[in-house]
N, CA and C atoms of all chains as a GROMACS GRO file, in nm:
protein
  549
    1UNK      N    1   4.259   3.222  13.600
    1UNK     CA    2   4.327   3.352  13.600
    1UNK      C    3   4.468   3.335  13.654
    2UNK      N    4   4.596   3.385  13.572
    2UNK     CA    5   4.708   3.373  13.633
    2UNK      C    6   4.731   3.456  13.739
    3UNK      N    7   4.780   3.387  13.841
    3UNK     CA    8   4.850   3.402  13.964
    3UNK      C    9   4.888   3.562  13.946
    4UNK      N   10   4.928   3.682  14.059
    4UNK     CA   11   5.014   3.790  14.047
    4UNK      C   12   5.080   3.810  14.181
    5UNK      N   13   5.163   3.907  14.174
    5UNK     CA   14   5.225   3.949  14.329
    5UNK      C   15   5.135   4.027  14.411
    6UNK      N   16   5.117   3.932  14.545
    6UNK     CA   17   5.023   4.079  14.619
    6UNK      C   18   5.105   4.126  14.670
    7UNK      N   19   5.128   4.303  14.614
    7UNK     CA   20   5.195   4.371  14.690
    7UNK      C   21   5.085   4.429  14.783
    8UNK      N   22   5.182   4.476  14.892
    8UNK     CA   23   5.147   4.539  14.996
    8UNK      C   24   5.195   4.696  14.957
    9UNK      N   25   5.110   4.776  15.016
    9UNK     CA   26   5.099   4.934  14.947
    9UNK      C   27   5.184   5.043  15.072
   10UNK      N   28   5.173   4.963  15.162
   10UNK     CA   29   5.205   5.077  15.297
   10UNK      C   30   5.324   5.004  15.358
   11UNK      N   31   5.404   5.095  15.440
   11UNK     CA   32   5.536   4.986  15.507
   11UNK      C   33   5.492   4.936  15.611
   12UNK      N   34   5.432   5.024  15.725
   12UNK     CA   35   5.389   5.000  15.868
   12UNK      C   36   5.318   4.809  15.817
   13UNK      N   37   5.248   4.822  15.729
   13UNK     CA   38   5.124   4.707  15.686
   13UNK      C   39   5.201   4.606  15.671
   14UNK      N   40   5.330   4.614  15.593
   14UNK     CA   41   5.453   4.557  15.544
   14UNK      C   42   5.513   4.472  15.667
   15UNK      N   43   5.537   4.562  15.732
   15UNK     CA   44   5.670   4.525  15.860
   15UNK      C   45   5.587   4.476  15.945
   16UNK      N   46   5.423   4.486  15.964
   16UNK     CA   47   5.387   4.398  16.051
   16UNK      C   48   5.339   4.272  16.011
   17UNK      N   49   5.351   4.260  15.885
   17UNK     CA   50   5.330   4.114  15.805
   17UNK      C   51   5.473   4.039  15.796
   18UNK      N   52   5.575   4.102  15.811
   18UNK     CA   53   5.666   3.991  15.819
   18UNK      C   54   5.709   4.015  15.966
   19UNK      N   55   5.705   4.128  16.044
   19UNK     CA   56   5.722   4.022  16.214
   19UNK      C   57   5.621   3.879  16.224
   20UNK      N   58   5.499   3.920  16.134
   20UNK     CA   59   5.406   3.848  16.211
   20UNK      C   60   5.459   3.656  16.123
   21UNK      N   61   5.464   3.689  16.059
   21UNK     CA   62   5.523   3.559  15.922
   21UNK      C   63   5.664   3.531  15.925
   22UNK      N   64   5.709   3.622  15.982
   22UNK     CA   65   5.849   3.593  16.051
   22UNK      C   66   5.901   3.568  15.872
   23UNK      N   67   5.894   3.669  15.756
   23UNK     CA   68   5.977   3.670  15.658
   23UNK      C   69   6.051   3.805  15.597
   24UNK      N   70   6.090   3.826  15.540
   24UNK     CA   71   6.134   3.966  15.493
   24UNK      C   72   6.088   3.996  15.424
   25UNK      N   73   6.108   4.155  15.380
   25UNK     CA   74   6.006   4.226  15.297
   25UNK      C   75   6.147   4.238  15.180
   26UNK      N   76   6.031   4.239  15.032
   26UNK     CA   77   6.063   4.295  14.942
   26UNK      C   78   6.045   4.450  14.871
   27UNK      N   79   6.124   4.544  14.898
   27UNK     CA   80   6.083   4.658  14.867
   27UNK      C   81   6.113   4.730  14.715
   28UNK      N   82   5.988   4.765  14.679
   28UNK     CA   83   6.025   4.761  14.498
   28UNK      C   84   5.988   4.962  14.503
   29UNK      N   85   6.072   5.011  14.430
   29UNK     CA   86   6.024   5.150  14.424
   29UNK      C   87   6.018   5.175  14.285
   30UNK      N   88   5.874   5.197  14.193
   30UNK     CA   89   5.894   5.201  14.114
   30UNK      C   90   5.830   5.293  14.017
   31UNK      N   91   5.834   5.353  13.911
   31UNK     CA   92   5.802   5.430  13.819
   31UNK      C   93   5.697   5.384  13.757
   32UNK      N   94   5.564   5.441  13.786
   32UNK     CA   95   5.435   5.386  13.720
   32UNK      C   96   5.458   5.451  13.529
   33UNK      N   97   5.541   5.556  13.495
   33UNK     CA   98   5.552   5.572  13.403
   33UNK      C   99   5.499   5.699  13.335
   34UNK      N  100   6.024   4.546  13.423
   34UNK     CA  101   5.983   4.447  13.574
   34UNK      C  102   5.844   4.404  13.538
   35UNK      N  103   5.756   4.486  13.527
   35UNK     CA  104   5.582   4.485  13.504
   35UNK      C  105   5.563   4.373  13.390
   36UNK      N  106   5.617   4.419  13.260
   36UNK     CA  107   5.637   4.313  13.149
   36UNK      C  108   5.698   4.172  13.150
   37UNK      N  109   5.804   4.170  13.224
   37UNK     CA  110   5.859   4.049  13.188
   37UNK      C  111   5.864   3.958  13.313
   38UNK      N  112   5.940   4.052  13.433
   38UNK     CA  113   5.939   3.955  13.531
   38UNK      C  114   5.883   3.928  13.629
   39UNK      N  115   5.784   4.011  13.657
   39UNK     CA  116   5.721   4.007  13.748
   39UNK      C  117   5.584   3.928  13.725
   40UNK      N  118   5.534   3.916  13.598
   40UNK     CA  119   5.428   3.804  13.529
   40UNK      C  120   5.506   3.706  13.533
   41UNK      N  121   5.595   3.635  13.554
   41UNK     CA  122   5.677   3.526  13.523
   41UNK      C  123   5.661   3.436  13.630
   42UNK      N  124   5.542   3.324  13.595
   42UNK     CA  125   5.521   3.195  13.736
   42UNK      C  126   5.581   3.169  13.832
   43UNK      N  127   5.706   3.145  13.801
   43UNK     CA  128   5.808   3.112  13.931
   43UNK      C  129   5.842   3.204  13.999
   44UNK      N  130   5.849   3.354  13.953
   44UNK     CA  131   5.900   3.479  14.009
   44UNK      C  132   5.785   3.472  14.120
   45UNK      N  133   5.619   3.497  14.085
   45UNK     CA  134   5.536   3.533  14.148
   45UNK      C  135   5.511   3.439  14.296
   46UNK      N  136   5.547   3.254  14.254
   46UNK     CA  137   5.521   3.166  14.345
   46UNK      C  138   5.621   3.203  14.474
   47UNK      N  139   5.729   3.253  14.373
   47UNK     CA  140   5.854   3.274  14.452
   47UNK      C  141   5.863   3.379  14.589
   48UNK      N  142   5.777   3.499  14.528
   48UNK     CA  143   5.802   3.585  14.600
   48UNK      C  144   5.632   3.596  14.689
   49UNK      N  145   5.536   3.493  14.643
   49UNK     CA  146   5.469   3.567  14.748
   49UNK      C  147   5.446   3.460  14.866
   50UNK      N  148   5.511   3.332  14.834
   50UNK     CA  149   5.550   3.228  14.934
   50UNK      C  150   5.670   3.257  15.019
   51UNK      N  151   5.756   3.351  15.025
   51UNK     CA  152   5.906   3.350  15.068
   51UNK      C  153   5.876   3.540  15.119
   52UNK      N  154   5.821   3.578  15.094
   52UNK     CA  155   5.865   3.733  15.122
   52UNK      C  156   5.728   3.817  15.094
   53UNK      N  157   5.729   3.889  15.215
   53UNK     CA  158   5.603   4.104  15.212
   53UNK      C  159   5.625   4.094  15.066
   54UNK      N  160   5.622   4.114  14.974
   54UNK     CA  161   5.603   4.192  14.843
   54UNK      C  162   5.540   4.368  14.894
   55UNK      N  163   5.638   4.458  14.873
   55UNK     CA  164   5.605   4.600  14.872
   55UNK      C  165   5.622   4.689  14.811
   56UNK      N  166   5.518   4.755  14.736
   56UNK     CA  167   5.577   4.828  14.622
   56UNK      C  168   5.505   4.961  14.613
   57UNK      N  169   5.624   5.103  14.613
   57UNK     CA  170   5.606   5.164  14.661
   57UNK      C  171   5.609   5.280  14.507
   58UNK      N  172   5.566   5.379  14.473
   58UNK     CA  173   5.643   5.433  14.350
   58UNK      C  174   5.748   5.583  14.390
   59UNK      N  175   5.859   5.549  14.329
   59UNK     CA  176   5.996   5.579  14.327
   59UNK      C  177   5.983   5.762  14.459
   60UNK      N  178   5.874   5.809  14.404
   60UNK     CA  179   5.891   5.956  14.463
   60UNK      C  180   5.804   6.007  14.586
   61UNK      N  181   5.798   5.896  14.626
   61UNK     CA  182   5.669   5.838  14.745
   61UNK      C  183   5.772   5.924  14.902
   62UNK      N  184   5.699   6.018  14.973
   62UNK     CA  185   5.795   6.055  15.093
   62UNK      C  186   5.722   6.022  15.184
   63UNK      N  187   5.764   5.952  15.344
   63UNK     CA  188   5.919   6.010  15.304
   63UNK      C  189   6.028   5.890  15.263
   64UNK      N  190   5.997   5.778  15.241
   64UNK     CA  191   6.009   5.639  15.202
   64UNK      C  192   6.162   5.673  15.066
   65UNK      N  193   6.126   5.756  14.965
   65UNK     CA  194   6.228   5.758  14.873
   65UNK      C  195   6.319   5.881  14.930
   66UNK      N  196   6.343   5.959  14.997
   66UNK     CA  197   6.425   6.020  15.040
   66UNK      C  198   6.501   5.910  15.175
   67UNK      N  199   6.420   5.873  15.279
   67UNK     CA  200   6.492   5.782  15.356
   67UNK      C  201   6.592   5.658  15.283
   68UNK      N  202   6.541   5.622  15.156
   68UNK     CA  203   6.582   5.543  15.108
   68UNK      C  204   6.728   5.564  15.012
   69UNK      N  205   6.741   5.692  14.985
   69UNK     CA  206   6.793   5.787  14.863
   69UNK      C  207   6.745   5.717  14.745
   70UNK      N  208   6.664   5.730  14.689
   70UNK     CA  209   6.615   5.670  14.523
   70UNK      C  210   6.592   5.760  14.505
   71UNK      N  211   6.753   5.728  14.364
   71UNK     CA  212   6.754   5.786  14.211
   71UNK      C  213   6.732   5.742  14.135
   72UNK      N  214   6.698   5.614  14.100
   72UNK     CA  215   6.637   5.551  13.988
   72UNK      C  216   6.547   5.402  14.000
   73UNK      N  217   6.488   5.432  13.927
   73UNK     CA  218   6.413   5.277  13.954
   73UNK      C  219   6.455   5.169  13.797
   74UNK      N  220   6.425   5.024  13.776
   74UNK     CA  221   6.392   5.002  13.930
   74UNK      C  222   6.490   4.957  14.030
   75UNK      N  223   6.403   5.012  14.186
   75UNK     CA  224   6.509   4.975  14.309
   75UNK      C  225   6.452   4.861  14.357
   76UNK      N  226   6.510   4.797  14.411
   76UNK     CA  227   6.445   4.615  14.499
   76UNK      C  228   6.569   4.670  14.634
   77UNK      N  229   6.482   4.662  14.716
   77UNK     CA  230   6.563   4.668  14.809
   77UNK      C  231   6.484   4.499  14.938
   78UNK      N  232   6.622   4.453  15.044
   78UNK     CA  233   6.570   4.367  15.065
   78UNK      C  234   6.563   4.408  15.207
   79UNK      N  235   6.468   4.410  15.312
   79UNK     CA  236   6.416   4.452  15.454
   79UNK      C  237   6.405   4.322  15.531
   80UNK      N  238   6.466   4.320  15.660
   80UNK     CA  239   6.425   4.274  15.766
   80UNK      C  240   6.298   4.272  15.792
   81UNK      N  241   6.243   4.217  15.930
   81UNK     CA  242   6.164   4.273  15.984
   81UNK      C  243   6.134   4.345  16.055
   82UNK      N  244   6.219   4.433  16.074
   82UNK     CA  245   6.242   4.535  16.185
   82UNK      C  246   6.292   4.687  16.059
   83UNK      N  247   6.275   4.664  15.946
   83UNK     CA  248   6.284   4.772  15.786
   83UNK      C  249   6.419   4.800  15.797
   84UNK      N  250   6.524   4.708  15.814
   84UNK     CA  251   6.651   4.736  15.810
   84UNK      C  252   6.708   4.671  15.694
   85UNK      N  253   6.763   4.771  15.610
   85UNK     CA  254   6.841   4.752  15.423
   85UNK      C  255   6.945   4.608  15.446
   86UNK      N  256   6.966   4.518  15.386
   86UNK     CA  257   7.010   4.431  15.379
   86UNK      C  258   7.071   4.409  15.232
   87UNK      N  259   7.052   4.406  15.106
   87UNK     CA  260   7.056   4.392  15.003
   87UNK      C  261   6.972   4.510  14.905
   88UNK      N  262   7.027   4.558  14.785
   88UNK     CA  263   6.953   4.636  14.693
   88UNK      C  264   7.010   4.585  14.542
   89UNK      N  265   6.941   4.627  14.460
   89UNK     CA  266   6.943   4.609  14.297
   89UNK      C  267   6.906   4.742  14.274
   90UNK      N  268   6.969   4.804  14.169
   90UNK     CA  269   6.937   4.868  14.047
   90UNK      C  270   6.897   4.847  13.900
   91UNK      N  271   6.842   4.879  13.875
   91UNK     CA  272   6.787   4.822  13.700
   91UNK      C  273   6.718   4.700  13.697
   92UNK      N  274   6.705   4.652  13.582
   92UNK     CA  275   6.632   4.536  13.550
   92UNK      C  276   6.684   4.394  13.592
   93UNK      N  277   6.586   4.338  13.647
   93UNK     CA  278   6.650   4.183  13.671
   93UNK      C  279   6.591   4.107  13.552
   94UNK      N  280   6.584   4.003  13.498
   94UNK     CA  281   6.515   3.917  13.414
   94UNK      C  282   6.482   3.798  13.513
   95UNK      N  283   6.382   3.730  13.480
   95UNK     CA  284   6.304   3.614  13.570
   95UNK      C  285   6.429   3.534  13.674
   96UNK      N  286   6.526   3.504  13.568
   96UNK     CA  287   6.638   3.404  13.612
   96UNK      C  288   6.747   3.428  13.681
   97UNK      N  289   6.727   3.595  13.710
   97UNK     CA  290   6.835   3.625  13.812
   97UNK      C  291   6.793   3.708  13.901
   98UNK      N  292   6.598   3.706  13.918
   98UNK     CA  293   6.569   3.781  14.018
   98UNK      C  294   6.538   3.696  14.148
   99UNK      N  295   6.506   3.564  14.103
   99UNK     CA  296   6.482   3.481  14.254
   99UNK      C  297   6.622   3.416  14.325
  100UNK      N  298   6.743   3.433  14.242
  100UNK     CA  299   6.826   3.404  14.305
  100UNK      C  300   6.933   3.577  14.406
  101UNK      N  301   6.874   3.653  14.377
  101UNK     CA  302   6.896   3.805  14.398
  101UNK      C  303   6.792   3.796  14.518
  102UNK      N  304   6.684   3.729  14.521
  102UNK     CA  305   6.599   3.795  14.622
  102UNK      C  306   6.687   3.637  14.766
  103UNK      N  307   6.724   3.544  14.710
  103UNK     CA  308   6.798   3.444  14.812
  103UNK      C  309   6.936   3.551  14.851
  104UNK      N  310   6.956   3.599  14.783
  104UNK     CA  311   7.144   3.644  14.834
  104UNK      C  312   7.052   3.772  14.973
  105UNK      N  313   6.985   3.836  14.893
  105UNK     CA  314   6.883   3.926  15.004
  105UNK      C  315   6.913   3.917  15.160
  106UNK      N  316   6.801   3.767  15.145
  106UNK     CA  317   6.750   3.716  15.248
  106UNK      C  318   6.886   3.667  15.331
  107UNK      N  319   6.942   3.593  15.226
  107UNK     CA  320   7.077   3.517  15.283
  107UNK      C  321   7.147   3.653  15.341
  108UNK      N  322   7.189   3.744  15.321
  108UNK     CA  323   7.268   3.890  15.346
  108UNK      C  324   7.191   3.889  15.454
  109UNK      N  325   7.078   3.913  15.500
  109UNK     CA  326   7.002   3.948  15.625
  109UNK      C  327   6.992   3.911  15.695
  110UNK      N  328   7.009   3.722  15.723
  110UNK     CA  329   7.060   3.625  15.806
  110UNK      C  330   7.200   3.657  15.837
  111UNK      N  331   7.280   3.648  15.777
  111UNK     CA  332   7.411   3.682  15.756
  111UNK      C  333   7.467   3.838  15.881
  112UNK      N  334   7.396   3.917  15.865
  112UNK     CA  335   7.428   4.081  15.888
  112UNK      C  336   7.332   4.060  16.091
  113UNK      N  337   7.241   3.961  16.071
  113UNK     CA  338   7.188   3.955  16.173
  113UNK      C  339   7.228   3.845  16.251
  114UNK      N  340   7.371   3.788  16.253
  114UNK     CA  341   7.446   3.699  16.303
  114UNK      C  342   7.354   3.554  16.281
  115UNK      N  343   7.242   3.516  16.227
  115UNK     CA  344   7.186   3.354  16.216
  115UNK      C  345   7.267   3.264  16.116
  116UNK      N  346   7.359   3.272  16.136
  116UNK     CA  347   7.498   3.218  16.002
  116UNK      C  348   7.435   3.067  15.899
  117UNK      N  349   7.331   3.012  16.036
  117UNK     CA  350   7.269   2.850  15.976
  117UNK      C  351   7.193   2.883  15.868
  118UNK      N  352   7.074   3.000  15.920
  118UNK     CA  353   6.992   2.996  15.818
  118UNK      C  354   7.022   3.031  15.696
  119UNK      N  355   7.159   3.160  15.734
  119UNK     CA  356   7.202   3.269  15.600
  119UNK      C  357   7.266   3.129  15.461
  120UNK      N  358   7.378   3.004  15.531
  120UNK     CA  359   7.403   2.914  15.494
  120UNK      C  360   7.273   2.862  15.406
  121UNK      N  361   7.188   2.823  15.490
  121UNK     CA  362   7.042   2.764  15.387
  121UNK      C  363   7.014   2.866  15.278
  122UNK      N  364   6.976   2.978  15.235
  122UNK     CA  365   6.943   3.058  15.150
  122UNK      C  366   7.060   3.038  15.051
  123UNK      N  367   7.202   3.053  15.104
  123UNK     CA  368   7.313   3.094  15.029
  123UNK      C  369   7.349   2.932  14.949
  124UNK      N  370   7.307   2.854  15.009
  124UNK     CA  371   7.308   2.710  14.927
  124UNK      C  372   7.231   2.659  14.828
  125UNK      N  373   7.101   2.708  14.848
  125UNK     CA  374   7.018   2.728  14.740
  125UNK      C  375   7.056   2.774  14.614
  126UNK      N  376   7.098   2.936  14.606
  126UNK     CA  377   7.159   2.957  14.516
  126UNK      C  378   7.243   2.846  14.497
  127UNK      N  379   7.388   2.858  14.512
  127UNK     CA  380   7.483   2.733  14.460
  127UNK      C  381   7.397   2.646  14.377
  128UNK      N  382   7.281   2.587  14.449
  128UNK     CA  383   7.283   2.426  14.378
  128UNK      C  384   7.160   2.501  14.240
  129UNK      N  385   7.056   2.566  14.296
  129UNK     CA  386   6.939   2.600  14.176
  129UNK      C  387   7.013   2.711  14.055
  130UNK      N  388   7.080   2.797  14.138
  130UNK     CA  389   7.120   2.910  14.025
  130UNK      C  390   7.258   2.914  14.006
  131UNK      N  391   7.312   2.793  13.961
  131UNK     CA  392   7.480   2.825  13.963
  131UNK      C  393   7.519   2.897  13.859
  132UNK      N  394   7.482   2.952  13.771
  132UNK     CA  395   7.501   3.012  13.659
  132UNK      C  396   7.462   3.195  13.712
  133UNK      N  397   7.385   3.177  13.815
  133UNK     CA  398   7.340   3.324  13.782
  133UNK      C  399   7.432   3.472  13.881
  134UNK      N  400   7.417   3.569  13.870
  134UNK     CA  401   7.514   3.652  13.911
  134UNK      C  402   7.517   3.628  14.010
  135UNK      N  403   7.414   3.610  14.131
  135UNK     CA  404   7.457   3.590  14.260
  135UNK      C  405   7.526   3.519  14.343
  136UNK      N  406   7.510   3.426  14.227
  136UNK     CA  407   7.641   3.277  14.313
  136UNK      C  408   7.734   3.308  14.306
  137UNK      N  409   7.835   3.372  14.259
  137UNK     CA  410   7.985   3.435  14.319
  137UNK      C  411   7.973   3.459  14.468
  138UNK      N  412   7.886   3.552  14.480
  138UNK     CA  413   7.900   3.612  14.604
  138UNK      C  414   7.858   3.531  14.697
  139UNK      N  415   7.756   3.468  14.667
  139UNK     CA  416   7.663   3.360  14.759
  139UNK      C  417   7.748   3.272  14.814
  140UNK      N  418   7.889   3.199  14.676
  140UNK     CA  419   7.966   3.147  14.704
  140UNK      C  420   8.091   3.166  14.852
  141UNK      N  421   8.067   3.294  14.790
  141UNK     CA  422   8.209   3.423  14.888
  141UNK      C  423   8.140   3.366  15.072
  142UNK      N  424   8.003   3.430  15.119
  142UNK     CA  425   7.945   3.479  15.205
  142UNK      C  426   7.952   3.300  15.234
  143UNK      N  427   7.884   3.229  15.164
  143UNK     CA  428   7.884   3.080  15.263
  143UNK      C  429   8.013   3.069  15.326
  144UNK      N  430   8.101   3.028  15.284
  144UNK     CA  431   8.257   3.063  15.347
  144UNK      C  432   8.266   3.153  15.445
  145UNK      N  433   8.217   3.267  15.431
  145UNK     CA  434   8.225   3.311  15.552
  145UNK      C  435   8.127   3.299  15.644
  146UNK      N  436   8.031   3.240  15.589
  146UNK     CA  437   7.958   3.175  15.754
  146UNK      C  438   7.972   3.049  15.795
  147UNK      N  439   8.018   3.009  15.715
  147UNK     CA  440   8.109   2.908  15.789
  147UNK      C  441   8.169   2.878  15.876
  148UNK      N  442   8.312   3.031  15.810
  148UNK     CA  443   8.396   3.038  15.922
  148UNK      C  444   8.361   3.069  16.047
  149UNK      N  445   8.254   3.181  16.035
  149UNK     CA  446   8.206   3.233  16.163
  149UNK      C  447   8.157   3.130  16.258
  150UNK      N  448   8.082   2.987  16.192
  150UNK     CA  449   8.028   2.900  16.276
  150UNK      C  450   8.148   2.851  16.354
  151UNK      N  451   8.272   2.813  16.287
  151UNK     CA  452   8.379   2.719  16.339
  151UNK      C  453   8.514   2.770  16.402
  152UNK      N  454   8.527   2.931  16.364
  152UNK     CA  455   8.639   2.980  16.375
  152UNK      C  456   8.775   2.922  16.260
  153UNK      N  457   8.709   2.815  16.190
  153UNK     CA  458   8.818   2.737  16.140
  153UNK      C  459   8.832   2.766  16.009
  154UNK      N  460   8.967   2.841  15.959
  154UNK     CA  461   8.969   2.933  15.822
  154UNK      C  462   8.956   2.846  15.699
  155UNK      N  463   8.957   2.730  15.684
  155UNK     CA  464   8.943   2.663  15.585
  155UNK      C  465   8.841   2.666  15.497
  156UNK      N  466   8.703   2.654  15.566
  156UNK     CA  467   8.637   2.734  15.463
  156UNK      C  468   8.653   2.837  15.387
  157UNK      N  469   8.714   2.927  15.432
  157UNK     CA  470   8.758   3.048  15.366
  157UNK      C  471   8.822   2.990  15.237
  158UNK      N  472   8.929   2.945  15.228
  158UNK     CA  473   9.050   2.892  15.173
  158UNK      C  474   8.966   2.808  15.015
  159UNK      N  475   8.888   2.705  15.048
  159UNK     CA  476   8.761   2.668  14.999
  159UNK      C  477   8.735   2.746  14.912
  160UNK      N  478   8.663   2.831  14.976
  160UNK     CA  479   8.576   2.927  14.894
  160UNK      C  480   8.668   2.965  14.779
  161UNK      N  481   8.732   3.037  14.811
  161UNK     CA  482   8.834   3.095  14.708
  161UNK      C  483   8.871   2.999  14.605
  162UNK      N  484   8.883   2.870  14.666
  162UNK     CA  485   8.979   2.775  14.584
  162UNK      C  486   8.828   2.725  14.436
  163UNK      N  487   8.703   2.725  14.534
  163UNK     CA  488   8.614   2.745  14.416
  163UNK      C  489   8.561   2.835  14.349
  164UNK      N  490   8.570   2.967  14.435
  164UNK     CA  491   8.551   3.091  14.318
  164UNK      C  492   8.635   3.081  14.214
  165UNK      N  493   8.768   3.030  14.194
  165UNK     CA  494   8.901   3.057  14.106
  165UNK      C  495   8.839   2.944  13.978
  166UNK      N  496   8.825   2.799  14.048
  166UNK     CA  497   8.758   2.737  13.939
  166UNK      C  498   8.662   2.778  13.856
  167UNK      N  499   8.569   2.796  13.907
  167UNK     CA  500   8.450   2.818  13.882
  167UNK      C  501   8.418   2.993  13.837
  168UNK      N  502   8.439   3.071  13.908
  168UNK     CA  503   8.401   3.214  13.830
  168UNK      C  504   8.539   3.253  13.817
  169UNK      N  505   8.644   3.239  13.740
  169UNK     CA  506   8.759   3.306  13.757
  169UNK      C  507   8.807   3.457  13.724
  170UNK      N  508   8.736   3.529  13.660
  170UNK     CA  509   8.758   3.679  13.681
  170UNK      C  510   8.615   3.745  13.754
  171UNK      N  511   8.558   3.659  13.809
  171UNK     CA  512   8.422   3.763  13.896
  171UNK      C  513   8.533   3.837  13.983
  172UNK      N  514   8.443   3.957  14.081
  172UNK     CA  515   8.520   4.031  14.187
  172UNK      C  516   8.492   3.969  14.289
  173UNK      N  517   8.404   3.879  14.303
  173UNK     CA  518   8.436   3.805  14.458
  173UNK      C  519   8.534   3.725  14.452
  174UNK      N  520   8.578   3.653  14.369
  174UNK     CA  521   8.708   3.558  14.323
  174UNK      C  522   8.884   3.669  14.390
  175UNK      N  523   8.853   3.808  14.362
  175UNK     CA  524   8.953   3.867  14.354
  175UNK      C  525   8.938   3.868  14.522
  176UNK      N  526   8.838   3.964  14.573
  176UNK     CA  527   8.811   3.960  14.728
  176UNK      C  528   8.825   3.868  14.811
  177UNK      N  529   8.816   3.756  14.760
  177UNK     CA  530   8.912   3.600  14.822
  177UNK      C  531   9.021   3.585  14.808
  178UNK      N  532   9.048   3.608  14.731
  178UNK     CA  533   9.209   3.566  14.697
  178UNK      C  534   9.291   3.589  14.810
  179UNK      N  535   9.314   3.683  14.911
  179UNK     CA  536   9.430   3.689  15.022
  179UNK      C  537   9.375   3.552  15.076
  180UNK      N  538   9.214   3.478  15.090
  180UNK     CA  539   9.246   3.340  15.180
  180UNK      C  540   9.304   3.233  15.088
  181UNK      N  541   9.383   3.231  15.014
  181UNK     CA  542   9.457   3.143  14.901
  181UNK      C  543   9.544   3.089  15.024
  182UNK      N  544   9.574   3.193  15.135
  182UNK     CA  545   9.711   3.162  15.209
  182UNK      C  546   9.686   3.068  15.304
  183UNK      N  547   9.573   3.089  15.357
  183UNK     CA  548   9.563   3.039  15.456
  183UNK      C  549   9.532   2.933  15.496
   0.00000   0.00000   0.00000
């Protein structure tokens, strides 16, 4: 099965995954359509 | 994004080895009002502390979104005074994506963390002297140009 992006759904969930990984977040806002 | 680049191998290795992936949809509060989004799609690039560093509007294609998500990161090193690391991100570009939109600028910003490391304007001077070669009507080429003098 090919690979996908795990996004993360919530910010709080977000921002404590990259203090904790020490990386930055990518924030996508987007139009399901 | 859904169609093209975000299924795209290197995009996915890219971004979920290097960066949160967070994706939020456009009218989500209070997240798109804090944010002001008027259109998608938005990529915006966050600290870890949710402080804006870099944004995109519209579509990226595979080949100019992982060097967009380095200028990001590099901008966020950069804005958060770590000039070494912002240098590492911003070199990347140069050598993997020299073709793609972000290396103008990537070009611009190494120079100036440079300078910041040394105080010594020559980098500056540099920079410019290779934006002119190399991208000669981009707008970071123009935004250099006063260090021609120096």
């Amino acid at each position: 099965m090919k690979d996908k992006i795990k996004w993360e759904t919530e910010m709080d969930g977000a921002l404590a995954r990259a203090r904790s990984e020490k990386k930055h977040v990518l924030l996508d806002f987007f139009n399901p359509g | 994004m859904d169609a093209v680049t975000y299924p795209d191998s290197k995009v996915v290795n890219f971004i979920n080895e290097n960066l949160i992936p967070l994706q939020v949809q456009f009218d989500a509060q209070p997240l798109a009002s804090d944010f002001h989004i008027k259109w998608t799609p938005t990529l915006i690039t966050l600290d870890a502390d949710g402080r804006e560093h870099h944004r995109t509007v519209g579509y990226l294609a595979p080949d100019e979104m992982i060097p967009s998500l380095l200028l990001g990161m590099g901008k966020s090193c950069f804005e958060n005074e770590r000039f070494d690391e912002a240098t590492t991100y911003l070199e990347k570009i140069l050598a993997d994506y020299p073709k793609s939109d972000s290396a103008p600028e990537a070009l611009y910003l190494r120079g100036v963390c440079r300078y910041k490391n040394t105080h010594d304007p020559k980098p500056l001077k540099e920079a410019y002297e290779q934006l002119r070669d190399e991208y000669p009507s981009n707008e970071w080429t123009k935004r250099a140009y006063p260090y021609r003098l120096l």
